[in-house]
N, C-alpha and C positions, 0 to 999 in steps of 0.2 A: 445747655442754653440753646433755644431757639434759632440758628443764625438770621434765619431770615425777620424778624423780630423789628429790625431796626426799618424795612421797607413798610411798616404800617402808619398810612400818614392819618392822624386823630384830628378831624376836620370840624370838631363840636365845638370848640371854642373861638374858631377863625369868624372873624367878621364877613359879611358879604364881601367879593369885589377875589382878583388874583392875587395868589400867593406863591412865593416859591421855593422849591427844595430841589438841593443838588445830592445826589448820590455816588456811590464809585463801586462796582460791582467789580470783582474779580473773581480767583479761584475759587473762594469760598460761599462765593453765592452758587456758580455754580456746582458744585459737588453737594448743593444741601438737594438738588433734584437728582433722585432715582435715575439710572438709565440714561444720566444726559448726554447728547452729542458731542456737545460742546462740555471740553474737561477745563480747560482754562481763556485767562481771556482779558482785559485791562478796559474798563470801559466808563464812560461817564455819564452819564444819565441827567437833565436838568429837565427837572416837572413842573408846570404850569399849572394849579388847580385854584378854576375858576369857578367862587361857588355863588348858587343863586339859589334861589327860595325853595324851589322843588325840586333842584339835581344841581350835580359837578361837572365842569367839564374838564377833563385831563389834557392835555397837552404834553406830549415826551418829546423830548430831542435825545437823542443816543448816538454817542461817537466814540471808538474806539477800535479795537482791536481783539476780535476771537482769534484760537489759536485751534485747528483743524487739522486732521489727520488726509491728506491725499487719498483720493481711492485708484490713483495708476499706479506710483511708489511708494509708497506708505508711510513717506516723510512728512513731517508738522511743518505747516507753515500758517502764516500769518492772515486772516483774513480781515481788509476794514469793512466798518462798518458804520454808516451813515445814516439812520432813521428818523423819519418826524410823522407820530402816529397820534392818535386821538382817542379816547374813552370819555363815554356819555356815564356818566353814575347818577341812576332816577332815584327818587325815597319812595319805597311805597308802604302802605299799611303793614303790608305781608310781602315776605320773600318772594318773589315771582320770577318765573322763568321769561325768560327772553330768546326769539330767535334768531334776533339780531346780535353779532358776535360784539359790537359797537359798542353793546348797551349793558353796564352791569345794574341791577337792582339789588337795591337797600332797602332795609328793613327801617324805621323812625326813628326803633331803640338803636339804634348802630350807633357807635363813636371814634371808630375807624374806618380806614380801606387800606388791606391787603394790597400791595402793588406789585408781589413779588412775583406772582401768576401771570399779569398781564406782560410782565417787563420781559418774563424768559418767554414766554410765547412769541413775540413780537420776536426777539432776538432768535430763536431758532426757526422763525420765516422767513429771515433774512440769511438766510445762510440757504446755498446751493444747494439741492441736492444731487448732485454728482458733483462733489471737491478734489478740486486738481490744481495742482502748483501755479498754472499759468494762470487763474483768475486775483494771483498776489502777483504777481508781474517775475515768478521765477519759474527756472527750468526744471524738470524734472530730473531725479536723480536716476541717470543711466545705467550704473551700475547694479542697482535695487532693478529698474525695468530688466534691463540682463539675466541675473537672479531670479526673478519671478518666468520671463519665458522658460530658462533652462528647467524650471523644477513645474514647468506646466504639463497636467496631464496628455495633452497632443505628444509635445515631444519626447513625454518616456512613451510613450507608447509609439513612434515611430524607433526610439532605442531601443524597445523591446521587440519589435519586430526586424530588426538588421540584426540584432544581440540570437536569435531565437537558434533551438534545437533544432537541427536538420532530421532528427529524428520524428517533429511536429511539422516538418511542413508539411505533409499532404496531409494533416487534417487541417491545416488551416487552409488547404485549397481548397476542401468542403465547405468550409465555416463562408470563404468569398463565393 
């Protein structure tokens, strides 16, 4: 089964005027994407879709919590998350491209939208790209920092050069 299945909101039978649906996206939304940043995550979603004669307008609120890997320690921590983003959905004869990011186009025969695209795009623009503990309001783990200098390339290699054969030092007095 489909996971993402449940994010297709069928807007053919909705009268004019707004309508609304709440959502609750967790691990399992995200791991139905390939490659995703974001492994897990608690989040709540409430959509606004406002329809009128030629187009929808989408309205998202998203609040919760993704959960992020540090790129100084490499510990998870917690990131919130606070969004209020907007999608224009036009009907047209024929599928059309668009190169406004804003604007999805529909096809007549359509009888739903897909929301599960726009919902994880937005959410993984909202995430840093450089993640670090202190933008959750925690410290980093010292000891992991520690760990990582001792096993950095720089300092085996000044431990291999105090460690080295005396038998190589004058050709490494060529090599400087």
């Amino acid at each position: 089964m489909n996971p993402l299945k449940q994010y297709s909101v069928p807007f053919t039978g909705l009268k004019l005027g707004t309508h609304q649906f709440e959502y609750q996206l967790d691990d399992t939304f995200f791991n139905a994407f390939e490659y995703s940043l974001i492994k897990s995550g608690n989040l709540k979603v409430e959509l606004d879709l406002e329809k009128q004669e030629t187009m929808m307008l989408l309205k998202f609120k998203i609040v919760g919590e993704v959960n992020l890997d540090c790129d100084t320690c490499l510990a998870e921590f917690p990131l919130p998350i606070n969004l209020y983003e907007r999608q224009i959905v036009k009907f047209a004869e024929a599928e059309m491209e668009s190169d406004d990011d804003e604007i999805i186009s529909l096809g007549r025969k359509e009888t739903e939208i897909d929301i599960s695209g726009p919902l994880y795009e937005m959410i993984n623009v909202a995430v840093p790209y450089i993640k670090n503990c202190e933008q959750a309001g925690k410290e980093c783990d010292q000891e992991m920092i520690d760990r990582l200098r001792k096993l950095s390339i720089d300092q085996q290699h000044e431990e291999n050069e105090q460690n080295s054969d005396p038998r190589w030092e004058a050709l490494n007095k060529l090599k400087k």
